[in-house]
DOPA-559827 format. One record per residue (C-alpha): residue number from 0; residue in one letter; x, y, z. Coordinates in Angstrom, 3 decimals. Each point is the difference from the previous one (the first is absolute). Layout:
BEGIN
<r pos="NUM" code="A" px="X" py="Y" pz="Z"/>
...
***
This chain:
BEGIN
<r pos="0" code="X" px="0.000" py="0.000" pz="0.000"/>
<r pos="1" code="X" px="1.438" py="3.356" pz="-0.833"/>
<r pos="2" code="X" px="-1.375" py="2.757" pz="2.053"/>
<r pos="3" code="X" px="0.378" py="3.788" pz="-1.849"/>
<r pos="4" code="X" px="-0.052" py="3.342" pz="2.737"/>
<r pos="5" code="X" px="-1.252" py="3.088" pz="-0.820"/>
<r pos="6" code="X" px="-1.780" py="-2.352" pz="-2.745"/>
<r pos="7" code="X" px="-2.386" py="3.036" pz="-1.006"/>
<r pos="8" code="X" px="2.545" py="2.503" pz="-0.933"/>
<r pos="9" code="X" px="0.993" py="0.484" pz="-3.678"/>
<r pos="10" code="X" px="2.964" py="-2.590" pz="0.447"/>
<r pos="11" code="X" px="-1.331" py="-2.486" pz="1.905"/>
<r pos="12" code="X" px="-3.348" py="0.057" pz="-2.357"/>
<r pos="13" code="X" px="2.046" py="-0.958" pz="-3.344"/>
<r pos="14" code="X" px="2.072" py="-2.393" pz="1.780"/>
<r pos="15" code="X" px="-3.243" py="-1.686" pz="1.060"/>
<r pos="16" code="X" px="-1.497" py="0.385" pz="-3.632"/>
<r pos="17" code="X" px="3.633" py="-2.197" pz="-0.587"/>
<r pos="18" code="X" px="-0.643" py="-2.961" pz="2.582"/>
<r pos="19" code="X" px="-3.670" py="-0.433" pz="0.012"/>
<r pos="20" code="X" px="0.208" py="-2.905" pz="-2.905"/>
<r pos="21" code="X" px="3.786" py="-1.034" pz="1.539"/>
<r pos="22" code="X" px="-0.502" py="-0.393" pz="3.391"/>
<r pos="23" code="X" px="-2.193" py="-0.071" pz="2.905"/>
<r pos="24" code="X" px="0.154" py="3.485" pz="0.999"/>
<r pos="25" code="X" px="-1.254" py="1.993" pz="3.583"/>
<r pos="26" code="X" px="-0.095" py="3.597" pz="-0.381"/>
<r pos="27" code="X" px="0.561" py="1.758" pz="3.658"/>
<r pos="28" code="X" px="-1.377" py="3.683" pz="0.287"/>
<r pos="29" code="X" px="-0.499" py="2.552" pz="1.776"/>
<r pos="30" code="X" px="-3.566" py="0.819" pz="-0.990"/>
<r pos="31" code="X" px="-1.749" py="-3.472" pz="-1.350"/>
<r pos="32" code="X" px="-2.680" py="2.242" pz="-1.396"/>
<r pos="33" code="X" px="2.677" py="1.237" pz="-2.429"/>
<r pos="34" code="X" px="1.712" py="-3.764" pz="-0.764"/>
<r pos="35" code="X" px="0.130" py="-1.237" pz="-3.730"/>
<r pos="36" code="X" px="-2.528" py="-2.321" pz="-1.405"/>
<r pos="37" code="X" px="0.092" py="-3.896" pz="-0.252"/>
<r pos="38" code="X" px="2.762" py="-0.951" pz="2.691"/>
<r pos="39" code="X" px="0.029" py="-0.577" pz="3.798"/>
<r pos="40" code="X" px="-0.339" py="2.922" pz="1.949"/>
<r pos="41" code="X" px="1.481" py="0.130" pz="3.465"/>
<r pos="42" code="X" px="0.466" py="3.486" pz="2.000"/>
<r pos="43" code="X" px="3.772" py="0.860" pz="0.865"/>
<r pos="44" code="X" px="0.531" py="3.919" pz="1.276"/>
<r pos="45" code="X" px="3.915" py="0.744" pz="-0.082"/>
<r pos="46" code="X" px="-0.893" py="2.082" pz="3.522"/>
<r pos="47" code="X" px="-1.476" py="-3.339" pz="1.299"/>
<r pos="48" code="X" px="2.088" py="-2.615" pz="0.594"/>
<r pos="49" code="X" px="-2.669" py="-2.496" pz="1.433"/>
<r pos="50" code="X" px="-1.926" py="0.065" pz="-3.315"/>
<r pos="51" code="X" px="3.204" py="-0.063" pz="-2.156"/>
<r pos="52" code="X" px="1.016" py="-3.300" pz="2.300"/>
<r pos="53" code="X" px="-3.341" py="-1.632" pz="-1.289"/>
<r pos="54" code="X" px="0.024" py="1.167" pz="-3.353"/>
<r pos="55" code="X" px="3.244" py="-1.605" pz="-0.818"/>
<r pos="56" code="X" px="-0.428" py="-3.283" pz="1.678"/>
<r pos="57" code="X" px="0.366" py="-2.760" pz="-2.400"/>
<r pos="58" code="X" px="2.121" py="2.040" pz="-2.760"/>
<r pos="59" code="X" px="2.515" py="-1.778" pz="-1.713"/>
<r pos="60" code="X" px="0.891" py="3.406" pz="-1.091"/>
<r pos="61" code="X" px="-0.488" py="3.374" pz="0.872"/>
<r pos="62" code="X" px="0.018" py="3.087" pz="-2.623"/>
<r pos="63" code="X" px="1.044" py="2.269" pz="2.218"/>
<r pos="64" code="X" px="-0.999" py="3.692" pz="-1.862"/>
<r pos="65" code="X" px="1.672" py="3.157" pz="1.983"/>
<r pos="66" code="X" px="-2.854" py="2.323" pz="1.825"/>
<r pos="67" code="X" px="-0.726" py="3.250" pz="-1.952"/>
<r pos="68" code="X" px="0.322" py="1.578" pz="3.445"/>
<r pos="69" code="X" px="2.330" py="3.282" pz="-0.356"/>
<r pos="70" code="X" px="1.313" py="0.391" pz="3.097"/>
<r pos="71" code="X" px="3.239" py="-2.367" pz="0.056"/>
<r pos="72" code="X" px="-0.500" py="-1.031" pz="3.878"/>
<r pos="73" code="X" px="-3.642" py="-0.525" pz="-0.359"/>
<r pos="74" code="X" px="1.090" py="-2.016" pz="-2.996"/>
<r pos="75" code="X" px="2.762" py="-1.921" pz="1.048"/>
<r pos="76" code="X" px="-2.130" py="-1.103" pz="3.289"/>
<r pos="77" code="X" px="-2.913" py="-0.962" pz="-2.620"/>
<r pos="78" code="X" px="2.817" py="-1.661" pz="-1.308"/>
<r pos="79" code="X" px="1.133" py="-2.033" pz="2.774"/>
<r pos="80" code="X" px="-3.162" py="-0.804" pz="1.452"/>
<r pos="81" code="X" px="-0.403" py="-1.856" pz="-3.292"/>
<r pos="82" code="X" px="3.326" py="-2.269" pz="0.086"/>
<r pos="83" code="X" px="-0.584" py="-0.612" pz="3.708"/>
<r pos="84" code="X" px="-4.142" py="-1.337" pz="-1.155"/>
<r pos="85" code="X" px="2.094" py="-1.840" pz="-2.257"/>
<r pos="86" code="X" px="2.197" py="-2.013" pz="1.657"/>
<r pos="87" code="X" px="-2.364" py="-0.736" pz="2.897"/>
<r pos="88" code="X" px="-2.491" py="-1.652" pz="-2.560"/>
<r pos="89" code="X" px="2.960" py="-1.898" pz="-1.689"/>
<r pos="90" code="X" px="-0.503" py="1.645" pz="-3.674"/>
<r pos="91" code="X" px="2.619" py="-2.205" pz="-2.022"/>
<r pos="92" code="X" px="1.263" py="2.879" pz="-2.032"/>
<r pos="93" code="X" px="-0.322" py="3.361" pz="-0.158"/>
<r pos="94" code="X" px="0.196" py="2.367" pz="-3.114"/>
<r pos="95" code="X" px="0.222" py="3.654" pz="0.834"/>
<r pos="96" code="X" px="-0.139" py="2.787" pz="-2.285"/>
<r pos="97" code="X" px="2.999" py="1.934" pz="0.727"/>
<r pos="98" code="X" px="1.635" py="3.014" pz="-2.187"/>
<r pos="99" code="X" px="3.356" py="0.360" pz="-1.606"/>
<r pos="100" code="X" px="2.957" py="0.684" pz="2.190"/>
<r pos="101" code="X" px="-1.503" py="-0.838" pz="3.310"/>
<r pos="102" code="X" px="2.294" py="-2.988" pz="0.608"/>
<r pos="103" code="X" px="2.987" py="2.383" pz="0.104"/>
<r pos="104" code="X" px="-1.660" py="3.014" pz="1.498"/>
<r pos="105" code="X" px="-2.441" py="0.858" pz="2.445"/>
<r pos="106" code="X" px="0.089" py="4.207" pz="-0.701"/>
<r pos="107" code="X" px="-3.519" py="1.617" pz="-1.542"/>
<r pos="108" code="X" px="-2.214" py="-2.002" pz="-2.687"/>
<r pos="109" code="X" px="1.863" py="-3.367" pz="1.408"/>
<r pos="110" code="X" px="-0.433" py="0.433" pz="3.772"/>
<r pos="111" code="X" px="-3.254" py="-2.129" pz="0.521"/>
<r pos="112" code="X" px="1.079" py="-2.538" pz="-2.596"/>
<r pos="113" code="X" px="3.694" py="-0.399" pz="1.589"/>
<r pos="114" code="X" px="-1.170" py="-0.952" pz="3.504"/>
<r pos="115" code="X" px="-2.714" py="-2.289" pz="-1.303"/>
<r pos="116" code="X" px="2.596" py="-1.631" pz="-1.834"/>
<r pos="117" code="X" px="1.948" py="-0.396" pz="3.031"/>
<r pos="118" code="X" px="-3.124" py="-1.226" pz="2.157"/>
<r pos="119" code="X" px="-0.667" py="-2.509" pz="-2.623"/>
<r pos="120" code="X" px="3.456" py="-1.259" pz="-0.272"/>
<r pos="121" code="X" px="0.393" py="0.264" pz="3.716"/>
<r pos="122" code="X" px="-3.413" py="-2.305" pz="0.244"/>
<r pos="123" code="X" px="1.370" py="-3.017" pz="-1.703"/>
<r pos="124" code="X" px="-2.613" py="0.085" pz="-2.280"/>
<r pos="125" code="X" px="0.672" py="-1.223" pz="-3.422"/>
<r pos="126" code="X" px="-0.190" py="3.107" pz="-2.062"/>
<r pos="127" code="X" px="0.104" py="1.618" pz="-3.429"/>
<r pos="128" code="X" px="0.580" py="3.282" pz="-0.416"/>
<r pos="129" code="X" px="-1.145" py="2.236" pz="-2.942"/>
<r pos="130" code="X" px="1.032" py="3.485" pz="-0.055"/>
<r pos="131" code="X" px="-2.213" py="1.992" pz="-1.959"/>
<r pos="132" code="X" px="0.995" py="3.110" pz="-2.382"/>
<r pos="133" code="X" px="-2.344" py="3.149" pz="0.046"/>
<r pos="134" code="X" px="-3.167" py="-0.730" pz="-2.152"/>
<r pos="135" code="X" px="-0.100" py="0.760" pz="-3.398"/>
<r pos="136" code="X" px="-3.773" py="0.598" pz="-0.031"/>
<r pos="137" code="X" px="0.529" py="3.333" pz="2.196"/>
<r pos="138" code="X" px="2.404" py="1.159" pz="-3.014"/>
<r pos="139" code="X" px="-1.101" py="-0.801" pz="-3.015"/>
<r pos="140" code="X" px="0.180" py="3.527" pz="-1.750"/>
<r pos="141" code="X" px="-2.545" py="1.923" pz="-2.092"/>
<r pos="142" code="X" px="0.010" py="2.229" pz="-2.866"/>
<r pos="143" code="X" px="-1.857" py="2.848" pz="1.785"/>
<r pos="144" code="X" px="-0.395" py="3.059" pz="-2.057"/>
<r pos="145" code="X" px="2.157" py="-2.134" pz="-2.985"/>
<r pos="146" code="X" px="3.251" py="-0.283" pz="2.060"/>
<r pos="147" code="X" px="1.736" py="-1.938" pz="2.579"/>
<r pos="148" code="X" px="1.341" py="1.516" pz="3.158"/>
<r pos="149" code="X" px="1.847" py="-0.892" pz="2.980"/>
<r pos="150" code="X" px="2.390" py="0.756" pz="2.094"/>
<r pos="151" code="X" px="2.504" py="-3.335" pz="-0.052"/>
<r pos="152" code="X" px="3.121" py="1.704" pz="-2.264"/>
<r pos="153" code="X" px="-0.357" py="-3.108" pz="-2.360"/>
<r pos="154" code="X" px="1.272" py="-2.417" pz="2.762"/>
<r pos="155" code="X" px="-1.522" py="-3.327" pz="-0.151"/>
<r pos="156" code="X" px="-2.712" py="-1.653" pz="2.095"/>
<r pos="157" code="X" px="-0.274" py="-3.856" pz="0.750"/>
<r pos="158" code="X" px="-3.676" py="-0.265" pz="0.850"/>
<r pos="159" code="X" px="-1.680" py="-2.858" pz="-0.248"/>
<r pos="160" code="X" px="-3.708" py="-0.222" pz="-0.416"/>
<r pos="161" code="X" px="-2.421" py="-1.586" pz="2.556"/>
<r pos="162" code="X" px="-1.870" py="-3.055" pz="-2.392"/>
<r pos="163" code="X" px="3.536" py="-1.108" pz="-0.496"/>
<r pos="164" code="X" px="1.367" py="0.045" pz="3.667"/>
<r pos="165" code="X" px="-3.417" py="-1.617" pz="0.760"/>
<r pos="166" code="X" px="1.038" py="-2.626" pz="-2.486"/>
<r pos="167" code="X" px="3.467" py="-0.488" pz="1.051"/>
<r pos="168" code="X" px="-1.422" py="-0.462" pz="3.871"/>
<r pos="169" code="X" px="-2.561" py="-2.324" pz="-0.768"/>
<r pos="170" code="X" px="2.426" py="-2.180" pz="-2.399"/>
<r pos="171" code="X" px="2.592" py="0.028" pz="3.363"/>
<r pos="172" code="X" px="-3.244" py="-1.004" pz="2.332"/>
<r pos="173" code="X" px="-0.639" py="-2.976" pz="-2.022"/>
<r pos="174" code="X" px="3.703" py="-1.148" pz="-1.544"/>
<r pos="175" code="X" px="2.939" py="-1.522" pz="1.559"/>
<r pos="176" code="X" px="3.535" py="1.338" pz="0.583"/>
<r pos="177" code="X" px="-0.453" py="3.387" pz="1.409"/>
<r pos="178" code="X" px="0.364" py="-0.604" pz="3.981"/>
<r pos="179" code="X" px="2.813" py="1.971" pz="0.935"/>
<r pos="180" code="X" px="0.111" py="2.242" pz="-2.749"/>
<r pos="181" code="X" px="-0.359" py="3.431" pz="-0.699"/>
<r pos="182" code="X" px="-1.029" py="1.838" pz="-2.949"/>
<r pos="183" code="X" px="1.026" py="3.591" pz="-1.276"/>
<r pos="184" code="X" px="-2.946" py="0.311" pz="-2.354"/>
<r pos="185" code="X" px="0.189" py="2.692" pz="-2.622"/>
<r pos="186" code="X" px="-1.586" py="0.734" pz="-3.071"/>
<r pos="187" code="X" px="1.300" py="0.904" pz="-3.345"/>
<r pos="188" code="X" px="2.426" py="3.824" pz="0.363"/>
<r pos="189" code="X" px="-2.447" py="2.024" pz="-1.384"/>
<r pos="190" code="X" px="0.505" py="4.494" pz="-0.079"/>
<r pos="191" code="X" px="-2.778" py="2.741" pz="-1.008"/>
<r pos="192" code="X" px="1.786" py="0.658" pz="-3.178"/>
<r pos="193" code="X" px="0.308" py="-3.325" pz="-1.067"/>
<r pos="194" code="X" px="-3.800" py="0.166" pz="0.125"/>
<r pos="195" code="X" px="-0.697" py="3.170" pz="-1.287"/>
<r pos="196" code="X" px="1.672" py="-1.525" pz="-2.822"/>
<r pos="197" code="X" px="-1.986" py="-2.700" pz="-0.531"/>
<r pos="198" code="X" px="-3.149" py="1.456" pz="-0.150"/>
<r pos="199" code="X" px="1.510" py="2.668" pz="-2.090"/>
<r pos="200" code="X" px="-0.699" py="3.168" pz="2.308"/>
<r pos="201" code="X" px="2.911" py="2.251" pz="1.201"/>
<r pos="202" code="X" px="1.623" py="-0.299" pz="3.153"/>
<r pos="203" code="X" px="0.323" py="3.061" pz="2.438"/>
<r pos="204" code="X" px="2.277" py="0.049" pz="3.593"/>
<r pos="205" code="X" px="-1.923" py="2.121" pz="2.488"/>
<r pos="206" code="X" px="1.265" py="1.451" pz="3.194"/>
<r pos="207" code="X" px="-1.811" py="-2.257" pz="3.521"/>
<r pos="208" code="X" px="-2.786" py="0.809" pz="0.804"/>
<r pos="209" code="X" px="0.995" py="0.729" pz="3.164"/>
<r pos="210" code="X" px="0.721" py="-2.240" pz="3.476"/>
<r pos="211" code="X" px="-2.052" py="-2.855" pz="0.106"/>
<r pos="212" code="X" px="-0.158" py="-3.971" pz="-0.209"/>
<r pos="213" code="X" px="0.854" py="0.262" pz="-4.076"/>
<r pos="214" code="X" px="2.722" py="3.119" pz="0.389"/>
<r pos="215" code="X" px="1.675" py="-2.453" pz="2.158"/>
<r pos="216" code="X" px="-0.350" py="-2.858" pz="-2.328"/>
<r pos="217" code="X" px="1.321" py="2.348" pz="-3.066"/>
<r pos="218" code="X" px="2.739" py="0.548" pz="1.481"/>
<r pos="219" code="X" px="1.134" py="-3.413" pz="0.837"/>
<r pos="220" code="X" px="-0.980" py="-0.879" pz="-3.395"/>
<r pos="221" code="X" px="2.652" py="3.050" pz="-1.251"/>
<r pos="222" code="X" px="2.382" py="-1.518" pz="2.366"/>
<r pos="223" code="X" px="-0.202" py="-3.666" pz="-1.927"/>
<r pos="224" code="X" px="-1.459" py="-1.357" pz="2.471"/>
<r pos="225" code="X" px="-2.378" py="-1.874" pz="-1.774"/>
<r pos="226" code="X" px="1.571" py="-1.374" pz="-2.642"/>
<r pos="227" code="X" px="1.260" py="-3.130" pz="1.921"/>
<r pos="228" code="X" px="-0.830" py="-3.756" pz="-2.539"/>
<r pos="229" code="X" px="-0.270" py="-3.138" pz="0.725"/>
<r pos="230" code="X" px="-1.924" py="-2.999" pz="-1.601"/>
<r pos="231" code="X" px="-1.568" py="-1.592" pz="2.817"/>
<r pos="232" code="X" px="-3.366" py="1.503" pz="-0.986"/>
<r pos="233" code="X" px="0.457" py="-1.061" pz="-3.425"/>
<r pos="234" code="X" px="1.029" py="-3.794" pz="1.073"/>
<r pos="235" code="X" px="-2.900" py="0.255" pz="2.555"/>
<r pos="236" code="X" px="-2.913" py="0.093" pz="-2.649"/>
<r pos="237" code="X" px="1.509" py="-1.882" pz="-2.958"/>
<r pos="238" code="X" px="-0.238" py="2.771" pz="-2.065"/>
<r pos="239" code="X" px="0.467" py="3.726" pz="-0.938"/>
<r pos="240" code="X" px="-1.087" py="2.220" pz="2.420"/>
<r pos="241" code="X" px="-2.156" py="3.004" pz="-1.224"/>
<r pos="242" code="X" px="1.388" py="3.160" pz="-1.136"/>
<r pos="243" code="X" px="-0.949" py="3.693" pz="1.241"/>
<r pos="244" code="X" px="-0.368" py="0.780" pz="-3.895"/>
<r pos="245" code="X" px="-1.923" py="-2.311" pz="-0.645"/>
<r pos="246" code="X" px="-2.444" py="0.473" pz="2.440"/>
<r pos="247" code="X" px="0.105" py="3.777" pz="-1.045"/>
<r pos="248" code="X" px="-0.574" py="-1.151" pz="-3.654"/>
<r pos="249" code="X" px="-3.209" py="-1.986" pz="0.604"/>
<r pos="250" code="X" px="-1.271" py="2.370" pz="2.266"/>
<r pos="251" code="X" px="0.500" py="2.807" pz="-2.672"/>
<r pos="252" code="X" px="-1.583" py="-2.290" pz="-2.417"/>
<r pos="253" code="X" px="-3.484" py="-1.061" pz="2.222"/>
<r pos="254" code="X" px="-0.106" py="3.700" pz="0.815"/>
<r pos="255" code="X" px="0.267" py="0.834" pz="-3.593"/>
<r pos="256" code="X" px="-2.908" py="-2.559" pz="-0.893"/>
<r pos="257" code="X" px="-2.313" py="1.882" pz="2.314"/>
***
């Protein structure tokens, strides 16, 4: 039995789209009023450890999907609350979304991840860990007013959209050689102008916007920061991962149609 967390978020929804025909699959939420359709159903708060202890009892694995809590102590405590449920109830494995870089550092976007790494690895569990880029579906870029803007300095970006991380979890849930593991998952280096270019509009740098959640990202996309490859995401699905221009080219085309 594979038990998903936070199963009614946009993650955990597509990875249970993925397992419903593959596996028999337990979606543990917060809210059941708000689970998806056609699987098991079992409540599991990440600020209530009892219920988290129940809903994973009997998992042979555990998709472990990181809170969208912003506060990093509230998180990391969601967090831990989780692993602990976990290894009370004798989960077999555990998968945990993680993001990039938070098995070397536990500084700003990797704090929460880092230390429930560590818990995890600290636990005993069997584990698999795979660190997430940035979503592509928060950047695919439109030609507003017959232009693309932004404010990256034509650095690239290694996002990876969510169907295919979905994909890529569900594919480690059910296969066999991934305890122990873990996966830097990035999709294909993509840049603004690149796709500016391929749906034939100009490209335009802007100044930021101004301090903020995606200043801060801009500038660590300036910096490179972003532009880290690997092909674990690639060797994950068995396949091609989807590009940022193409995504931009069929929605240009469907929006087009209308």
């Amino acid at each position: 039995m594979i038990v998903i967390s936070a199963a009614s978020g946009a993650l955990g929804r597509l990875v249970v789209e993925h397992l419903r025909t593959r596996a028999e699959v337990v979606a543990a939420v917060r809210d059941p009023g708000r689970a998806p359709e056609g699987v098991a159903v079992r409540r599991g708060d990440y600020d209530d450890p009892a219920s988290l202890r129940e809903a994973f009892d009997g998992a042979t694995r555990l998709l472990l999907i990181s809170s969208p809590e912003l506060d990093t102590a509230r998180r990391i405590g969601q967090h831990l609350n989780a692993v602990a449920a976990a290894e009370q109830a004798g989960v077999g494995a555990v998968v945990f979304t993680s993001f990039l870089g938070a098995g070397a550092a536990a500084t700003g976007m990797t704090e929460a991840y880092h230390a429930t790494e560590q818990a995890i690895l600290r636990s005993g569990l069997p584990y698999t860990f795979l660190r997430h880029p940035f979503y592509s579906d928060a950047f695919v870029p439109r030609a507003d007013d017959g232009e693309i803007t932004s404010s990256t300095g034509g650095r690239g970006l290694n996002t990876a959209f969510r169907a295919d991380l979905a994909e890529a979890a569900a594919n480690v849930l059910t296969g066999e050689g991934h305890l122990g593991r873990a996966y830097d998952l990035t999709g294909p280096l993509w840049s603004y102008p690149e796709v500016a270019e391929a749906l034939g509009v100009p490209y335009r740098e802007v100044p930021d916007a101004g301090s903020g959640p995606m200043s801060w990202i801009n500038a660590r996309i300036r910096a490179g920061a972003l532009e880290q490859q690997t092909g674990d995401l690639v060797a994950l699905l068995g396949r091609p991962a989807e590009t940022v221009a193409g995504r931009a080219l069929k929605t240009l085309t469907e929006v087009n149609k209308k």
